[in-house]
Each structure stands twice: as structure tokens, then as C-alpha cells.
Backbone as CSV, one residue per row, in Angstrom:
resi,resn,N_x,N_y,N_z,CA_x,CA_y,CA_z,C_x,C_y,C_z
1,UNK,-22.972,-13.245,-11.192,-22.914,-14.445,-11.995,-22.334,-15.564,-11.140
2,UNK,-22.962,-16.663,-11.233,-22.853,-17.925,-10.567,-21.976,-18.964,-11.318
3,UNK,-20.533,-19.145,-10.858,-20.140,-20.654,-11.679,-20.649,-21.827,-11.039
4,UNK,-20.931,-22.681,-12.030,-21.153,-23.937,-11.506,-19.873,-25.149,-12.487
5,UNK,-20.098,-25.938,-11.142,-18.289,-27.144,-11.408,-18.940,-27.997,-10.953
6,UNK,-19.037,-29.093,-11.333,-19.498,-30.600,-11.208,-20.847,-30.014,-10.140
7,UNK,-22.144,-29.878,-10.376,-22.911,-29.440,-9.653,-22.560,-28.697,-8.149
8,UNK,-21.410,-28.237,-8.246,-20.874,-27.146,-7.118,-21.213,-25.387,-7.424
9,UNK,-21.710,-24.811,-6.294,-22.019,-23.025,-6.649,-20.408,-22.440,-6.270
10,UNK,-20.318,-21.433,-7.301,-18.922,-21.011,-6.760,-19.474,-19.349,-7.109
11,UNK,-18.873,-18.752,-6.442,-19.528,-17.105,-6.022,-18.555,-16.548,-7.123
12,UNK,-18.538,-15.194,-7.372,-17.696,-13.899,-7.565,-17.637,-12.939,-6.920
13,UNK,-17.231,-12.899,-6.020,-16.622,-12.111,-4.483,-15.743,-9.961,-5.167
14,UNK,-16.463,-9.798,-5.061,-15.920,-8.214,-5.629,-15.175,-7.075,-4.716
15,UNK,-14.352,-6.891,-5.019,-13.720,-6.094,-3.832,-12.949,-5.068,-4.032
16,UNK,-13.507,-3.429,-3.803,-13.570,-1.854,-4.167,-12.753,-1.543,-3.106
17,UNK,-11.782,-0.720,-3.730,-11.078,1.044,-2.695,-10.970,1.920,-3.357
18,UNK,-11.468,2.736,-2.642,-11.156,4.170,-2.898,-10.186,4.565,-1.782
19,UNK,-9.313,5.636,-1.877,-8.169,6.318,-1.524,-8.660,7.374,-0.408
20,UNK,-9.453,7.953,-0.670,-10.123,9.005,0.539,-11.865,9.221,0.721
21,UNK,-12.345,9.667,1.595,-13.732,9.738,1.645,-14.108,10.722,0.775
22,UNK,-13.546,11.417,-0.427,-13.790,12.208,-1.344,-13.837,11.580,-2.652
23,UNK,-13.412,10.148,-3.001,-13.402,9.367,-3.607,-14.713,8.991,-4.065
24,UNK,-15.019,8.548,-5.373,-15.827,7.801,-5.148,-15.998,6.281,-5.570
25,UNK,-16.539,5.287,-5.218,-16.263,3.630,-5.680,-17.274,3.547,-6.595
26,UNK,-18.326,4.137,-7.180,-19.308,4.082,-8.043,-18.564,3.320,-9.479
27,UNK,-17.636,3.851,-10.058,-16.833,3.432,-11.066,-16.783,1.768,-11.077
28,UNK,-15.887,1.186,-10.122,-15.227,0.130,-9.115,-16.251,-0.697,-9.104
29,UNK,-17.292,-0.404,-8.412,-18.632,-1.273,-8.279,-19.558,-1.556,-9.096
30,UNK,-19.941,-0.739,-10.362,-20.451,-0.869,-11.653,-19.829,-2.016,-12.396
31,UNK,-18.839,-1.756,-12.292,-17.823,-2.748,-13.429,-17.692,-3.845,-12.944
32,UNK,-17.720,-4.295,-10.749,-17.766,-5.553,-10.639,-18.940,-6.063,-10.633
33,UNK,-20.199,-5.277,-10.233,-21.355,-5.656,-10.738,-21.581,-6.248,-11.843
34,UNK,-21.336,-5.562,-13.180,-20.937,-6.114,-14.332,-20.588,-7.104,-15.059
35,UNK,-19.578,-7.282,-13.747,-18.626,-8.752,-14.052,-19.102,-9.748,-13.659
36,UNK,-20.590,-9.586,-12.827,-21.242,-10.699,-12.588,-21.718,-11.081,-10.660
37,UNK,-20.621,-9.883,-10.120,-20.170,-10.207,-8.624,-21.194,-9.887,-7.724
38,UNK,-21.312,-10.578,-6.825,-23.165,-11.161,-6.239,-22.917,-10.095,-4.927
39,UNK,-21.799,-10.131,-4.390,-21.054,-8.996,-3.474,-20.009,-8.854,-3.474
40,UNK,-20.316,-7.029,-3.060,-19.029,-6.358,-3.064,-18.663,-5.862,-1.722
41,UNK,-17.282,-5.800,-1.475,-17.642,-5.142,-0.258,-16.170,-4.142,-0.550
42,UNK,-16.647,-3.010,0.059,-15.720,-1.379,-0.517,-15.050,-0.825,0.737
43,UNK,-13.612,-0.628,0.735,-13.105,0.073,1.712,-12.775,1.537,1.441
44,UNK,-13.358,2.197,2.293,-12.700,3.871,1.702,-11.564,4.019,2.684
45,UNK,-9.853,3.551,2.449,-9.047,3.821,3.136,-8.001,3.881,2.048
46,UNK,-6.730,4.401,2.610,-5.950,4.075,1.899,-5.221,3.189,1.595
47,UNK,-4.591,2.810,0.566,-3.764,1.270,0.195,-2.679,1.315,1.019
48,UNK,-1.888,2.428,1.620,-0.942,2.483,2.414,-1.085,1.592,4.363
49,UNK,-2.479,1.615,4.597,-3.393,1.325,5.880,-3.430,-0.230,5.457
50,UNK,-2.607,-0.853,6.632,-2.525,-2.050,6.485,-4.017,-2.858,6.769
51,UNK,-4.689,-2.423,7.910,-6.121,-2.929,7.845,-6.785,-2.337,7.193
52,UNK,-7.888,-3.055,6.439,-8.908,-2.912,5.857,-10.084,-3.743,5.937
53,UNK,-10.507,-3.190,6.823,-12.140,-4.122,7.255,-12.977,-4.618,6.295
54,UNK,-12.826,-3.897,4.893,-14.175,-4.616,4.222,-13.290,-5.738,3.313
55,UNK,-12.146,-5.820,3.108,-11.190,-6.767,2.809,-10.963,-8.205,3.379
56,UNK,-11.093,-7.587,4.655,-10.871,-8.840,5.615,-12.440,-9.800,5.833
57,UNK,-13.570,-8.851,5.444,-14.824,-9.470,5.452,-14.870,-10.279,3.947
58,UNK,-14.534,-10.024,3.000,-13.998,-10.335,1.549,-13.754,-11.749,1.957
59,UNK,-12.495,-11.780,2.241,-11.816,-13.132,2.829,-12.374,-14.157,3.648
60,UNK,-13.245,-13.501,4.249,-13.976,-14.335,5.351,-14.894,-15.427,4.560
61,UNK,-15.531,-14.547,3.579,-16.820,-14.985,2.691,-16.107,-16.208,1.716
62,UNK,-14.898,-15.496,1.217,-14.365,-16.460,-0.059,-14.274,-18.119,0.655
63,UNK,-14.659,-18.539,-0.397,-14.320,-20.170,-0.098,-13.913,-20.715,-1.159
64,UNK,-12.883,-21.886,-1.008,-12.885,-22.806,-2.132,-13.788,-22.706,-3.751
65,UNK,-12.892,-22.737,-4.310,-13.756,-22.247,-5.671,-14.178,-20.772,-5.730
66,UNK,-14.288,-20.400,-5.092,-14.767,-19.180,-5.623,-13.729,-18.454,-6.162
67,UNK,-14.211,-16.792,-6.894,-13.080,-15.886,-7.193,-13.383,-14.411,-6.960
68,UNK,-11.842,-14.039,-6.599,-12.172,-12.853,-5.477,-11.913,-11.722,-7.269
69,UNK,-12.702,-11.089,-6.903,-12.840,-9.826,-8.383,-12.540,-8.683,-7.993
70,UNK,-11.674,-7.775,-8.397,-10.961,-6.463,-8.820,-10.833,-5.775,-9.432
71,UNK,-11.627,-4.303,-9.534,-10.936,-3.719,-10.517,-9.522,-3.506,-11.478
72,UNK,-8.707,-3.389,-10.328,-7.598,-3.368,-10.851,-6.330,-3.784,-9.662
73,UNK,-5.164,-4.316,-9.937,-4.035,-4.902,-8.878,-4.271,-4.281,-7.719
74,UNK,-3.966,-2.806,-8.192,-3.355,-1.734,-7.320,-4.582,-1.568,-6.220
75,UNK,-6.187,-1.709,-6.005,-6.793,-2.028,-5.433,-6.953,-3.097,-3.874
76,UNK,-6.377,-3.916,-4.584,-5.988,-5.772,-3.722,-4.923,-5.538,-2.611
77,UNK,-3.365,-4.883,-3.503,-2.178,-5.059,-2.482,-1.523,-3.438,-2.900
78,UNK,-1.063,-3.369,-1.625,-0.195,-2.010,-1.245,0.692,-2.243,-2.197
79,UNK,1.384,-3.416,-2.173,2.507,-3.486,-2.644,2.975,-4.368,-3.445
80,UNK,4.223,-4.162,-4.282,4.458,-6.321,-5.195,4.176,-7.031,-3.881
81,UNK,5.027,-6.782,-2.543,4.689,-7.959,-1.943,3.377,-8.173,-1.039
82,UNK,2.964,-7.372,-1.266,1.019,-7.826,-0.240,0.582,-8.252,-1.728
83,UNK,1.044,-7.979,-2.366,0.350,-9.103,-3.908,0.273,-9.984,-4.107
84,UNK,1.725,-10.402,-4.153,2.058,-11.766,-4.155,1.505,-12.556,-2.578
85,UNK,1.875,-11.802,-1.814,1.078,-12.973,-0.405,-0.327,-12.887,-0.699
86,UNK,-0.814,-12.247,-1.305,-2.319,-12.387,-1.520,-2.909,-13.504,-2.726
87,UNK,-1.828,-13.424,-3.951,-2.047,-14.595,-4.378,-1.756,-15.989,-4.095
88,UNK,-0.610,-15.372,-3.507,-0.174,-17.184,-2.635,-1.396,-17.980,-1.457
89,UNK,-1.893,-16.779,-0.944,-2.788,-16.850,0.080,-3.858,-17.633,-0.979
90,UNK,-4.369,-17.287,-1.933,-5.703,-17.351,-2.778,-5.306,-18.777,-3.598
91,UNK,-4.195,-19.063,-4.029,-3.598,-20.452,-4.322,-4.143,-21.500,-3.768
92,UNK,-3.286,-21.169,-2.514,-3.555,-21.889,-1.295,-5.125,-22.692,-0.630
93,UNK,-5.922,-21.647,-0.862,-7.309,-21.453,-0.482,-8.063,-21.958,-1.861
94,UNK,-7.540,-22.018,-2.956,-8.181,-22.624,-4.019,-9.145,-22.014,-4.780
95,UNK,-8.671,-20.212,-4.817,-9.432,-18.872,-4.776,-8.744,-18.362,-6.129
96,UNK,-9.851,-18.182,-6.948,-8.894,-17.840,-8.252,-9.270,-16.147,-8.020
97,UNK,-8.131,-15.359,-9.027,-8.159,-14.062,-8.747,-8.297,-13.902,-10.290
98,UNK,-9.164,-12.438,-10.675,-9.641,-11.512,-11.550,-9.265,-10.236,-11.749
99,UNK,-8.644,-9.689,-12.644,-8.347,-8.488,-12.210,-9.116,-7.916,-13.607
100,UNK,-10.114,-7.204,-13.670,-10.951,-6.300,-14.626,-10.391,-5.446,-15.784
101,UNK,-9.052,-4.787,-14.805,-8.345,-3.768,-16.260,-6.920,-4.761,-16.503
102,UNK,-6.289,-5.180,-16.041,-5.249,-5.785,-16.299,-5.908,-7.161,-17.370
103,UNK,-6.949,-7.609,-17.336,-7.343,-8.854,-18.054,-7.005,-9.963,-17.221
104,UNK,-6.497,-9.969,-16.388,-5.969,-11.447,-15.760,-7.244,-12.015,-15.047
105,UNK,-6.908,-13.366,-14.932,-7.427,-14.453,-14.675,-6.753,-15.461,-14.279
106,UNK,-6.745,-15.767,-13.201,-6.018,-16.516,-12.610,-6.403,-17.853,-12.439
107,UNK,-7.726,-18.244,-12.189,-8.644,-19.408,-12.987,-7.728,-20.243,-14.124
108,UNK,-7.087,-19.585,-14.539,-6.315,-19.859,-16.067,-4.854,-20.275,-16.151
109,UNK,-4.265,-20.818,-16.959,-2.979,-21.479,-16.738,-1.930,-19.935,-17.476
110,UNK,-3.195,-19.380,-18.356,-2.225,-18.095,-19.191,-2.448,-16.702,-17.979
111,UNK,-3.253,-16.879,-17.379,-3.689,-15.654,-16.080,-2.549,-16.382,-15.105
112,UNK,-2.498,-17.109,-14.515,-1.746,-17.146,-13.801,0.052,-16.697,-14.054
113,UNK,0.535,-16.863,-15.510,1.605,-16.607,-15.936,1.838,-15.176,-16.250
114,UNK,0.671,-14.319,-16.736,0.421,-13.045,-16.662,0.605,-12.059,-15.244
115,UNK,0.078,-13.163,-14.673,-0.087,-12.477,-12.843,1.579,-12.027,-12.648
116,UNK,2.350,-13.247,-12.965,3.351,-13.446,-12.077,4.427,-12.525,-13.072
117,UNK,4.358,-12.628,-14.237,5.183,-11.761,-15.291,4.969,-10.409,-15.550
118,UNK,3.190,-9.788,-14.738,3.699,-8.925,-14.146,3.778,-8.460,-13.219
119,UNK,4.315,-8.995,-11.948,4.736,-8.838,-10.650,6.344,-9.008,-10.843
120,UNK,6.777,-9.690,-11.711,7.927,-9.466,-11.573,8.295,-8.715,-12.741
121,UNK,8.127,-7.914,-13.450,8.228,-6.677,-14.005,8.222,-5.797,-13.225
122,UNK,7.054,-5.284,-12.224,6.956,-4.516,-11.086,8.038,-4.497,-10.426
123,UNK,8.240,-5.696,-9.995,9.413,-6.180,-8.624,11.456,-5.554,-9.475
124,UNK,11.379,-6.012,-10.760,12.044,-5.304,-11.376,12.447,-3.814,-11.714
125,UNK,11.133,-3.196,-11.858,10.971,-1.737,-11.579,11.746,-1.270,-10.603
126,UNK,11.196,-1.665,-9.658,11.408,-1.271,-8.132,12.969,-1.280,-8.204
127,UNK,13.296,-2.290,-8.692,15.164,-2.781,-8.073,15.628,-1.683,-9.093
128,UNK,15.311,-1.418,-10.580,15.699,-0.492,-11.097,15.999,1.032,-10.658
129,UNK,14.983,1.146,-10.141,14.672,2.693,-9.517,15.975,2.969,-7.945
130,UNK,15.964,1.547,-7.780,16.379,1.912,-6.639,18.057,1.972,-6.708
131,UNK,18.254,0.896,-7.737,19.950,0.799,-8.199,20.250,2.728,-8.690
132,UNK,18.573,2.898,-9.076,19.728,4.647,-9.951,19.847,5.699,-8.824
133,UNK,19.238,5.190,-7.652,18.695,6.328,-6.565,20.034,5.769,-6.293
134,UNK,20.466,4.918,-5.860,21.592,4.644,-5.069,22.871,5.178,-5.375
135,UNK,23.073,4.415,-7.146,24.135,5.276,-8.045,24.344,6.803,-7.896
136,UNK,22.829,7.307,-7.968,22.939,8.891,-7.719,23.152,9.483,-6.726
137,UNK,22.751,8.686,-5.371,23.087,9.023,-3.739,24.909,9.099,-3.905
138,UNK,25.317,7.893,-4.214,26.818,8.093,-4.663,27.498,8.721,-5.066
139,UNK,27.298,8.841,-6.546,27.585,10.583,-7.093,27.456,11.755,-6.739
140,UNK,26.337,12.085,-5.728,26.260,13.080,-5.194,27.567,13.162,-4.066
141,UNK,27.610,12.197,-3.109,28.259,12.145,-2.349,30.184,12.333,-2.543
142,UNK,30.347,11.354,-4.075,31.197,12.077,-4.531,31.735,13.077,-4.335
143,UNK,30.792,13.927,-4.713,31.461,15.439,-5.351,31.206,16.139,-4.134
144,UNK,30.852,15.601,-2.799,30.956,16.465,-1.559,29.866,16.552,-0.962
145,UNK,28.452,16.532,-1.883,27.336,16.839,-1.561,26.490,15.662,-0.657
146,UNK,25.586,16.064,0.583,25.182,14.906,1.212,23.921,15.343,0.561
147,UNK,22.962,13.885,0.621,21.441,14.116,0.762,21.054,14.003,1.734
148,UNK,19.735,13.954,1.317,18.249,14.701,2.409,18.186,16.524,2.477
149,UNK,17.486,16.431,2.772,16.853,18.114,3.332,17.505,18.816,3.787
150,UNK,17.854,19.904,3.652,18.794,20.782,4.521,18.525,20.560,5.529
151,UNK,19.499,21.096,6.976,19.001,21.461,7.906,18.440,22.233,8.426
152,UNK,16.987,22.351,9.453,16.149,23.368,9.325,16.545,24.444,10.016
153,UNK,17.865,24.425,10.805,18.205,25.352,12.317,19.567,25.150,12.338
154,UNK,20.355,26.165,13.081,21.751,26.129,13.113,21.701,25.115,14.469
155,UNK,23.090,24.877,14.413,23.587,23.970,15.455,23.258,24.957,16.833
156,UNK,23.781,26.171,16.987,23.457,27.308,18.399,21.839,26.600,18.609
157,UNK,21.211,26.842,17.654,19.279,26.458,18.112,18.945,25.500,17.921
158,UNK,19.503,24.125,17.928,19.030,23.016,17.828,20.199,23.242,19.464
159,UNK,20.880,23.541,19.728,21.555,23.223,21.581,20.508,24.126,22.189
160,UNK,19.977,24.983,21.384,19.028,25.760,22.809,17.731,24.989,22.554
161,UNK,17.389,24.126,21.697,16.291,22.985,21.643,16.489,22.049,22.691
162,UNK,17.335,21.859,22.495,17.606,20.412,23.540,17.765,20.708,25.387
163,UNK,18.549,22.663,25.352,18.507,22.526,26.612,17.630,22.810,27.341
164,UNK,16.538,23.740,26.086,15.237,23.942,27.044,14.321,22.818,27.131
165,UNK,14.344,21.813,26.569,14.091,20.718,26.953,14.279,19.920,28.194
166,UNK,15.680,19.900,28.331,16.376,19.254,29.611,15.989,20.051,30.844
167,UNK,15.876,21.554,30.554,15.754,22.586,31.861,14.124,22.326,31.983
168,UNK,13.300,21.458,31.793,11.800,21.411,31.958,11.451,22.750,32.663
169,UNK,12.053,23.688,31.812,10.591,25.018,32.484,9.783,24.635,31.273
170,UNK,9.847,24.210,30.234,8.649,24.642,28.639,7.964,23.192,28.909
171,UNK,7.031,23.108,28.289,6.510,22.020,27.818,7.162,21.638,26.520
172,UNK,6.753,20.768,25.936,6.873,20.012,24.492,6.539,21.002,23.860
173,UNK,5.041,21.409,23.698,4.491,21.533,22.496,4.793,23.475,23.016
174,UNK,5.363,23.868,24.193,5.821,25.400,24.132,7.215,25.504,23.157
175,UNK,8.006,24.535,23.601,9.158,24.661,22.694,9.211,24.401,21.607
176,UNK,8.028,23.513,21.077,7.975,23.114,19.532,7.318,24.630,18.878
177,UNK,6.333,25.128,19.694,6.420,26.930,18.803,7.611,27.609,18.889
178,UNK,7.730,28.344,20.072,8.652,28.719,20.166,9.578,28.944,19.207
179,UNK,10.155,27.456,19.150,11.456,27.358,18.128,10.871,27.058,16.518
180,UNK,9.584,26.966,16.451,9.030,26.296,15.006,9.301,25.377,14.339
181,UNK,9.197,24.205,15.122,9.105,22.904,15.046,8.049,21.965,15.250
182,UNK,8.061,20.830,14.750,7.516,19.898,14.953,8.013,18.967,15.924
183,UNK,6.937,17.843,17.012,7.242,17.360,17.916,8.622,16.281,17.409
184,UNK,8.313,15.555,16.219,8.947,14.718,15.729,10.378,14.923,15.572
185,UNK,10.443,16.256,15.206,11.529,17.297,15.250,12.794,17.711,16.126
186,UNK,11.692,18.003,17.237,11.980,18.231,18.511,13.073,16.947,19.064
187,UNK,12.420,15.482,19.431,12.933,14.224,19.442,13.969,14.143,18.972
188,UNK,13.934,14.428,17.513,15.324,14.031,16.357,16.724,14.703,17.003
189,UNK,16.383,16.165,17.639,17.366,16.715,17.809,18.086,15.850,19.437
190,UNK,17.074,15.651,20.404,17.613,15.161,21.883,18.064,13.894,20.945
191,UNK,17.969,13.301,20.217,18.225,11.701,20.031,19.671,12.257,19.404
192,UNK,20.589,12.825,18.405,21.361,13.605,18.128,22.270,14.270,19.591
193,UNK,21.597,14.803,20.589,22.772,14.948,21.735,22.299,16.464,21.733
């Protein structure tokens, strides 16, 4: 579907992820089809993967007036904040944003207040979750107890980690069997002493 503004064409720009190549975007692309969107372009990566090639081709295309279309937030940005820089970005650029299941519309003076009320609900979440993790890191600590993971090895075999390391008869990846570890592992302990 085509807007038109004082005899100006303005596109609907559609833009799909799926999470793994087992995924499928069929869902995603029906519905922006639907919505009118002339192209889509679909990344099969994860939201965690800061590049995303068919995203960045997205962007390329959008122009002035137009609006970039979404299934849903969680699609667009990793995070509240690749959200918000994405709408600030789309502000900026004069790019209204759509989001399909959320209802927003950003085109709109009530979408735009929606956008932001709930991003900062989200952004609230977050500080919530993190004030009780903290409180509870505390309490634990309290009463004696540390967090994180046990340790995987006594102190004797994390020193015979490190010295067969230092004595370069093993390789890396001999001492990471050996002792049944991981390389990452391995590191943690020489960085430790």
C-alpha cells in the first residue's frame, strides 16, 4: 500500500527476523504483506547479532516519509536501547514506525506516546529486576554465601593448570582435555595467578 501526501509517494518498508535458520518468517511476512508493505526484507539472525544485513538494506531504502513496518518491537531492537536509537534515528529521518502486534503508530501523536510509555515501562522493568537481583546478591552475601557457580576444580588443579601451561610441554587444547576444561577456562585460571 502506497501513501500519498500532497502528491508525494511514500512506501511501507517491512522488516522480518527470525531467531535461527529453523525459524520460519512466513508468519512475519504475511502480516507485513498484509499491511500493505511493497518490500520486505528478512534477516535470519539473531536479535543478540549486532549486524544485520537485511536491516541495514531496510534503512538504506527508507526515505523521508516513508514507514518502516514490524511485526512486532522485539523484531527492530535487541534492546530498550537499540529501540529507542532506532526511533530517534527514524524521527530524525522523518520515518514513521509501525509496529503490527503492539498497535503502534508512530505516524501519530497517540503512537508516538504509546511508543515511548512503553519503552519506559520496559526500561522500568529492567531497573526493577535488577534492584531485586542486587538486593538478593546482598542477602546472600550476608549470610556468608557468595554467588556465581561453584568452582569447577580445587585450588591443587587449577596450580597444576596453570603450571602445565607455563612448563609449555602441552598445548592449549592438550591441557584443556586433560584437565576438562574449556579454553576460556583455561585463561580465567592464568589471569587469577
Amino acid at each position: 500500500m502506497t501513501r500519498y501526501l500532497t502528491n508525494t509517494l511514500f512506501m511501507l518498508i517491512g522488516y522480518a527476523r527470525v531467531s535461527t535458520l529453523l525459524q520460519n518468517s512466513d508468519l512475519q511476512q504475511d502480516a507485513l504483506t498484509q499491511a500493505g508493505c511493497e518490500k520486505i526484507f528478512t534477516d535470519k539472525i539473531s536479535g543478540t547479532v549486532a549486524e544485520r544485513p537485511a536491516l541495514t538494506k531496510a534503512k538504506e531504502v527508507l526515505r523521508r516519509g516513508d514507514t518502516l513496518v514490524v511485526w512486532r518491537l522485539d523484531r527492530l531492537g535487541r534492546s530498550l536501547k537499540d529501540l529507542i536509537e532506532w526511533m530517534n534515528y527514524l524521527e530524525q529521518e522523518g520515518i514513521a514506525l509501525i509496529s503490527l502486534q503492539e498497535s503502534i503508530d508512530t505516524s501519530t501523536a497517540t503512537g508516538k506516546l504509546v511508543f515511548h510509555i512503553f519503552a519506559s515501562m520496559a526500561e522500568f522493568e529492567r531497573n526493577l529486576i535488577k534492584e531485586r537481583t542486587m538486593a538478593g546478591l546482598a542477602a546472600a552475601r550476608a549470610r556468608g554465601r557468595k554467588g556465581g557457580r561453584p568452582k569447577k576444580m580445587s585450588d591443587e588443579k587449577r596450580k597444576l593448570t596453570v603450571r602445565l601451561y607455563k612448563e609449555k610441554h602441552h598445548s592449549v587444547d592438550e591441557i584443556c582435555q586433560m584437565m576438562g576444561i574449556t579454553k576460556p577456562t583455561l585463561y580465567s585460571y592464568l589471569k587469577e595467578g
